[in-house]
C-alpha positions as CSV (number, residue, x, y, z in Angstrom):
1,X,-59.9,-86.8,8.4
2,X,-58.5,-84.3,6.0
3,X,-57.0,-85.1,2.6
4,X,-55.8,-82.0,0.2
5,X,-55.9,-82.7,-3.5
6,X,-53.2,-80.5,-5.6
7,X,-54.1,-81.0,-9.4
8,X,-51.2,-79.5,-11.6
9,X,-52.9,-79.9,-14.7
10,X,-54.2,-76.8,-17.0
11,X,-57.7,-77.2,-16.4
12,X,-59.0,-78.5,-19.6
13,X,-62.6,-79.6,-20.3
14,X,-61.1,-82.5,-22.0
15,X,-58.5,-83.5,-19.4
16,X,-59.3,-86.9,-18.1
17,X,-57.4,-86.6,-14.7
18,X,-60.3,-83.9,-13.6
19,X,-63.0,-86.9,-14.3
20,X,-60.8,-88.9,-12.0
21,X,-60.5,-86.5,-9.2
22,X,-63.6,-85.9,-9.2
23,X,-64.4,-89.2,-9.0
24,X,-62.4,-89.6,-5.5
25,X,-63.2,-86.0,-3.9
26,X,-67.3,-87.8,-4.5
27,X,-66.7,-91.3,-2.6
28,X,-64.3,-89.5,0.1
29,X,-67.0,-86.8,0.9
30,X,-69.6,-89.9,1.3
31,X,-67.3,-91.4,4.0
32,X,-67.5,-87.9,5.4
33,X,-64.0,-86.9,4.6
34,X,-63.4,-83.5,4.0
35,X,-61.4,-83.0,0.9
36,X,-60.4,-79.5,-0.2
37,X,-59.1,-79.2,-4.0
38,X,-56.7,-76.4,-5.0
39,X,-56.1,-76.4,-8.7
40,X,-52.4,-74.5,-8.8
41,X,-53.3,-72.7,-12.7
42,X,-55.1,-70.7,-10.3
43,X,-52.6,-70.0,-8.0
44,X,-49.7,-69.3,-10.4
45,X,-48.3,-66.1,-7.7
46,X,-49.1,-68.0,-5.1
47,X,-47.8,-71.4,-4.9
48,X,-45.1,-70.5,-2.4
49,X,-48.2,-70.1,-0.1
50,X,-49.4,-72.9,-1.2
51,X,-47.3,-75.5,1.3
52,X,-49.1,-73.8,4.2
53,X,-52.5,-75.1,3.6
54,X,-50.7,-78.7,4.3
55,X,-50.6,-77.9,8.1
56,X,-53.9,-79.6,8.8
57,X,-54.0,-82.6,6.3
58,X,-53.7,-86.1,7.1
59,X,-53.1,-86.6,3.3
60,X,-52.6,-85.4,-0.1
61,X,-53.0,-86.3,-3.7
62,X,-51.0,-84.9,-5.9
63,X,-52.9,-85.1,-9.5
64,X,-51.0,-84.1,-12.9
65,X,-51.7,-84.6,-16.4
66,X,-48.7,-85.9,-18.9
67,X,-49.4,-83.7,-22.1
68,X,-46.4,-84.4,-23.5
69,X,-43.5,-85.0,-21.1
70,X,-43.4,-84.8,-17.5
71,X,-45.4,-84.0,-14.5
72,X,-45.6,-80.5,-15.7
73,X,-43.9,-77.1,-14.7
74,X,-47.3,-75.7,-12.4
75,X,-46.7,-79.3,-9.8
76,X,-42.8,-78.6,-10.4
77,X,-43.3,-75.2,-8.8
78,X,-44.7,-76.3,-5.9
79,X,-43.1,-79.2,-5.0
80,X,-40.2,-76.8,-5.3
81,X,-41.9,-74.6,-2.7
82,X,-42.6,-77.6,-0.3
83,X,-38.7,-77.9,-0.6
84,X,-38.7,-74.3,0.4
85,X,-41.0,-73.7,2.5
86,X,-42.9,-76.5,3.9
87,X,-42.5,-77.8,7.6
88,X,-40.8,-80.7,6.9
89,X,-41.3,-82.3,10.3
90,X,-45.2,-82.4,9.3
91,X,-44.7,-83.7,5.9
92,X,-42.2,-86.9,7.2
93,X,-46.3,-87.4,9.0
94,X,-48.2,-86.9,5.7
95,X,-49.2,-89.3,3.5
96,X,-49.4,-88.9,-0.3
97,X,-51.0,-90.8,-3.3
98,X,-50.0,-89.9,-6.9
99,X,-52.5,-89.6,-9.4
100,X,-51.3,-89.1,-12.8
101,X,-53.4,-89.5,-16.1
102,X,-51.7,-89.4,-19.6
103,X,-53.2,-88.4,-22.5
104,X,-49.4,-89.8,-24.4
105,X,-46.5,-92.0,-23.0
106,X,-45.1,-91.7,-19.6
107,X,-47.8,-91.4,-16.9
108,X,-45.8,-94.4,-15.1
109,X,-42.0,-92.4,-15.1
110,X,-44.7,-89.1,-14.0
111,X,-45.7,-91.2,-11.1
112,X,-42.3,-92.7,-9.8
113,X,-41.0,-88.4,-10.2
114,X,-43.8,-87.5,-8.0
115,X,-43.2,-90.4,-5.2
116,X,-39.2,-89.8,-5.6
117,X,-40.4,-86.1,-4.7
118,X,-42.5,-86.9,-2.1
119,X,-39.1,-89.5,-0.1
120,X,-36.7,-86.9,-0.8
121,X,-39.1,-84.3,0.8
122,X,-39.2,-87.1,3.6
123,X,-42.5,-87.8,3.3
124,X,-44.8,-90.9,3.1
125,X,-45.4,-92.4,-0.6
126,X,-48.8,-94.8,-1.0
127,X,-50.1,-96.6,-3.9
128,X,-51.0,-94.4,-6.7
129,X,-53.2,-94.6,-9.7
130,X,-52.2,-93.7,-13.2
131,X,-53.6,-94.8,-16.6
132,X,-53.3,-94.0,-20.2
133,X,-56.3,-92.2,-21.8
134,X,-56.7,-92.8,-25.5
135,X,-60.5,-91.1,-25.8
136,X,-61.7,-89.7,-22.7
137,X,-65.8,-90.1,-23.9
138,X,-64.8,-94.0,-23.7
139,X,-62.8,-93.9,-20.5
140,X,-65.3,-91.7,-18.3
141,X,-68.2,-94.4,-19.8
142,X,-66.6,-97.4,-18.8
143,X,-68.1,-98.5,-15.5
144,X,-65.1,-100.9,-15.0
145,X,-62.6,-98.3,-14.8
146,X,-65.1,-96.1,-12.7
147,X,-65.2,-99.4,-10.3
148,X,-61.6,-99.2,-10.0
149,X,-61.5,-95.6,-9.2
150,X,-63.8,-95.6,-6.2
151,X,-61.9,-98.5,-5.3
152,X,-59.0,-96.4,-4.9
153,X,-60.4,-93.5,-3.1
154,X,-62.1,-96.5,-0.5
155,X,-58.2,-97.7,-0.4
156,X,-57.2,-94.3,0.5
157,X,-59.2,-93.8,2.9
158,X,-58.7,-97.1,4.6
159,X,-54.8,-96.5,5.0
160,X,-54.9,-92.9,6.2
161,X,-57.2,-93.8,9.0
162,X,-55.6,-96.6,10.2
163,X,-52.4,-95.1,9.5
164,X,-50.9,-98.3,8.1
165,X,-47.0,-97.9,8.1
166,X,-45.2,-98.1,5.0
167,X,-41.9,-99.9,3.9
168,X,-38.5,-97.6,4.2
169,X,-37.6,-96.5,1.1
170,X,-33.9,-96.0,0.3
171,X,-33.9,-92.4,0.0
172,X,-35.1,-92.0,3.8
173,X,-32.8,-94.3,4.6
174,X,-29.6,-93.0,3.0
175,X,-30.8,-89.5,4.2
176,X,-32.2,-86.8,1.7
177,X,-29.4,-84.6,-0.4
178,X,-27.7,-81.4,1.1
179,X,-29.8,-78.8,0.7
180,X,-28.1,-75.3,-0.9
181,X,-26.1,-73.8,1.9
182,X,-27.9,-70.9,3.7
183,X,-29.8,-69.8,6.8
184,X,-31.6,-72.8,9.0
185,X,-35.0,-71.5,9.0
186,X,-37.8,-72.9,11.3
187,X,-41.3,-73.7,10.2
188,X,-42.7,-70.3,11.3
189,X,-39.8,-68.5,9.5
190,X,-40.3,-70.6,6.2
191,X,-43.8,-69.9,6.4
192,X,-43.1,-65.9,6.6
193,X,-40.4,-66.2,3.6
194,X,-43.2,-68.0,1.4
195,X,-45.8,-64.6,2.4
196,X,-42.7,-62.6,1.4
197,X,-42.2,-64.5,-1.8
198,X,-45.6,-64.8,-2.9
199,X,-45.8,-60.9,-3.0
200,X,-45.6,-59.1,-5.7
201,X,-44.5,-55.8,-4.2
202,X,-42.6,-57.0,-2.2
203,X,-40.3,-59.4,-4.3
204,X,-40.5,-56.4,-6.4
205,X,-39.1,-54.2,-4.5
206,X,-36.1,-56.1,-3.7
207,X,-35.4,-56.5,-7.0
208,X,-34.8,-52.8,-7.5
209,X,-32.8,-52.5,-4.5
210,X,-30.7,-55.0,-5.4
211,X,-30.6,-53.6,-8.8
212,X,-29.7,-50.1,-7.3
213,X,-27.3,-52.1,-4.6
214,X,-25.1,-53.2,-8.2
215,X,-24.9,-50.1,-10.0
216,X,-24.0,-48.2,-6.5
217,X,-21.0,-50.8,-6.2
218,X,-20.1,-50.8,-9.6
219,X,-19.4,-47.1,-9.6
220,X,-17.0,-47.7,-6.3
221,X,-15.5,-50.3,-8.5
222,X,-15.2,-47.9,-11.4
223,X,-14.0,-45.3,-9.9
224,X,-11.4,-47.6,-8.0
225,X,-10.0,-49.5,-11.3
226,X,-10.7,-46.4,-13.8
227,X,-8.1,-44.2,-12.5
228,X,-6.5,-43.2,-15.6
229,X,-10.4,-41.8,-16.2
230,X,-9.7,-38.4,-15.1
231,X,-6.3,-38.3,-16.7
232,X,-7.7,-38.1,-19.8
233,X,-10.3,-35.7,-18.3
234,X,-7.4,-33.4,-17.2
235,X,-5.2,-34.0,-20.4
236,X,-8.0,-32.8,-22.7
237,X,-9.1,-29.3,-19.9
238,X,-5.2,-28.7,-20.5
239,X,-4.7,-28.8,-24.0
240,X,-7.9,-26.9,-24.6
241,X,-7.2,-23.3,-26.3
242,X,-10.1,-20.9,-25.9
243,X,-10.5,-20.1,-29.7
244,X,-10.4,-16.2,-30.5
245,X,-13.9,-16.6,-31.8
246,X,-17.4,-18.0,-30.5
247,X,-17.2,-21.8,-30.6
248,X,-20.3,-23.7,-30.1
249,X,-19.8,-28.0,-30.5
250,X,-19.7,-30.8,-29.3
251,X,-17.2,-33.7,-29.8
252,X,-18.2,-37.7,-28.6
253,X,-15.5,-39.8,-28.5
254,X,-16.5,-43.8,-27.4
255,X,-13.7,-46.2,-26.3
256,X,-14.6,-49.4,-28.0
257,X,-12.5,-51.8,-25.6
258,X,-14.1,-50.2,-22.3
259,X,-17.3,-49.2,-23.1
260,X,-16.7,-45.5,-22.4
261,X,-17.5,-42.5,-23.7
262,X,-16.0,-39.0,-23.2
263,X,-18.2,-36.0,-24.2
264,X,-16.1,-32.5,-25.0
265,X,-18.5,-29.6,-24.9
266,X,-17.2,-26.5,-26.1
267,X,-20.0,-24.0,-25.7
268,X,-19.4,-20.1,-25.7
269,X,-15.8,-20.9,-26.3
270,X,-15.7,-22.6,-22.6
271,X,-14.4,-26.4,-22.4
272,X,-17.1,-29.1,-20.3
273,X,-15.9,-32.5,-20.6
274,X,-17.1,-35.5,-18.8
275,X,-17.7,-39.2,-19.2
276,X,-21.2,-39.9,-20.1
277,X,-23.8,-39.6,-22.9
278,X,-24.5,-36.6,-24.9
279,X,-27.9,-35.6,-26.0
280,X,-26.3,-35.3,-29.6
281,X,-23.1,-34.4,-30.6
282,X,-21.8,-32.4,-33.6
283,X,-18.7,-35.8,-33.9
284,X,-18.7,-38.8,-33.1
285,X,-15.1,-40.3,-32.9
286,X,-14.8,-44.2,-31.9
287,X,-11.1,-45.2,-30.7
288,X,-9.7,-47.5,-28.5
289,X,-8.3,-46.8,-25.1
290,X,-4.7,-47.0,-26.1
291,X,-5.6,-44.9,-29.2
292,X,-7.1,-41.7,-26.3
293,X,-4.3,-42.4,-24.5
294,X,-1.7,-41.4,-27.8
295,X,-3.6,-38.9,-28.6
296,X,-3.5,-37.1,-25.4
297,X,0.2,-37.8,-24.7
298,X,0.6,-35.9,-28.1
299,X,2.2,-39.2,-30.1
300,X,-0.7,-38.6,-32.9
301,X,-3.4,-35.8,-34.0
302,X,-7.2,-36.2,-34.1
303,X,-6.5,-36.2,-38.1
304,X,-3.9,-37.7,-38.5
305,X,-5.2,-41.0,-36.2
306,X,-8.7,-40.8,-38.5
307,X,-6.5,-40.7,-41.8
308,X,-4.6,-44.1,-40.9
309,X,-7.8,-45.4,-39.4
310,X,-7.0,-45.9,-35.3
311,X,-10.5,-43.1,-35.2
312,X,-13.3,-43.4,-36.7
313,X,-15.3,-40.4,-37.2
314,X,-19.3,-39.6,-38.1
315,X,-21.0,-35.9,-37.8
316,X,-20.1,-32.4,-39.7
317,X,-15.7,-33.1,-41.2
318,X,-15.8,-29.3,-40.8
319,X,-15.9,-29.3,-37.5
320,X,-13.7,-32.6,-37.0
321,X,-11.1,-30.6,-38.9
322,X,-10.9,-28.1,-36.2
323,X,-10.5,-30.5,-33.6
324,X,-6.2,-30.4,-33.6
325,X,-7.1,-26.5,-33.1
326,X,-9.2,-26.8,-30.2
327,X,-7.0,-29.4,-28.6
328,X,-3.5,-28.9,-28.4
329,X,-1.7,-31.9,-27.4
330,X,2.3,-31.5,-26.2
């Protein structure tokens, strides 16, 4: 017989719930059953593997510790994984026995969580244990509570061998919820998506190609929706006058309402201009789209929109002046 113990607590001298397991995992090994512990704290990027080491167990125990609400996120992780990732045909075969001790209110709404878990999941629910723990030095010294605990792990052991049937529950019986639409995986494929998931690298990985997957669409999108983009490009290469003298600036102009900038580089008296991001610039003008659009249609001047306020302007005013000489709007 095999019975897996899954203690979602944080590992705590003081927690009373490892006194308790403990307890069981000692009168179990007596009767010669082999328990294996796996404490999840320790297995934070890997619980996803976790449901794997299920394959071979006749039983489980799944042990948490109410803090302060609930069964706990660590035993919430992996019950989500078993939910993921576990064989599901070998857990409707597994038995499982909450353990939940509570240092505060609520070890008795931990315990029904963890058996509603364990139906929905389709598996077998038996008799738990769960107590309240005012001061664990009084608790672990009390023989009668230490009587009732070996009891327990003796009653455990009795209905896993004999494989004593339990009741239907209503959740088996009304079927368990639809799971998210997606892919029907089998066991073996479920069992290679939780190796995938639990590495790092990997999961890694596809975030950034999924991350470089979105920015390669958005710029199909932009370039699809933005098409008044090189308008403005052309409208500002066609008003440019190459000034009789050396001209070296830069003018950044940021559309508030779209989240665009256009950069005008005038360097050796030759016109750049492109969307983007300079490096610095010797003005920066913020307007809104409709404001650009004016001024390159030739309805308003560079000054004259900063003087009744549809520009706003930062940088060197001497250069911003020269602006309406540089660009020549019809």
């Amino acid at each position: 017989m095999k019975i897996n113990i899954y203690y979602g607590g944080r590992g705590l001298i003081e927690d009373p719930t490892i006194y308790v397991m403990n307890k069981i995992q000692e009168v179990l090994k007596e009767i010669r059953v082999d328990v294996t512990r796996y404490n999840l704290y320790e297995q934070k990027n890997g619980i996803s593997m976790l449901p794997n080491t299920m394959k071979d167990a006749d039983a489980v125990i799944l042990a948490v510790s109410v803090e302060w609400f609930g069964i706990g996120g660590l035993m919430q992780s992996f019950l989500d994984a078993c939910w993921l990732y576990a064989d599901k045909n070998k857990i409707k075969k597994t038995y499982m026995f909450p353990l939940v001790i509570s240092t505060t209110r609520g070890e008795r709404e931990a315990m029904t969580s963890l058996a509603d878990a364990w139906e929905i999941l389709g598996g077998i629910v038996g008799e738990g244990l769960c107590a309240y723990v005012e001061n664990r030095v009084d608790f672990e010294a009390n023989s009668a509570y230490t009587s009732l605990i070996e009891k327990k792990a003796e009653e455990i052991y009795r209905i896993v061998s004999h494989k004593t049937p339990a009741f239907p529950s209503s959740t088996n019986a009304c079927g368990q919820p639809a799971a998210v639409a997606g892919m029907e995986l089998t066991p073996q494929e479920s069992e290679q998506l939780s190796v995938y998931v639990s590495d790092d690298s990997f999961v890694k990985k596809q975030k950034e190609d999924v991350q470089m997957l979105s920015q390669l669409y958005k710029n199909i999108l932009d370039k699809g929706k933005d098409e008044d983009k090189q308008e403005f490009l052309k409208g500002f290469r066609d008003a440019f006058k190459e000034p009789s003298e050396q001209v070296n600036t830069v003018f950044s102009i940021h559309m508030s309402d779209t989240n665009k900038t256009i950069v005008l580089e005038v360097k050796d008296s030759k016109l750049n201009c492109y969307y983007g991001e300079p490096a610095s610039a010797d003005v920066y003008a913020t307007a809104t789209r409709d404001t650009v659009n004016k001024l390159v249609a030739g309805k308003i001047t560079f000054q004259g929109g900063f003087m009744t306020g549809q520009i706003t302007c930062k940088g060197d005013f001497r250069i911003m002046r020269n602006f309406d000489q540089l660009f020549r709007f019809e």
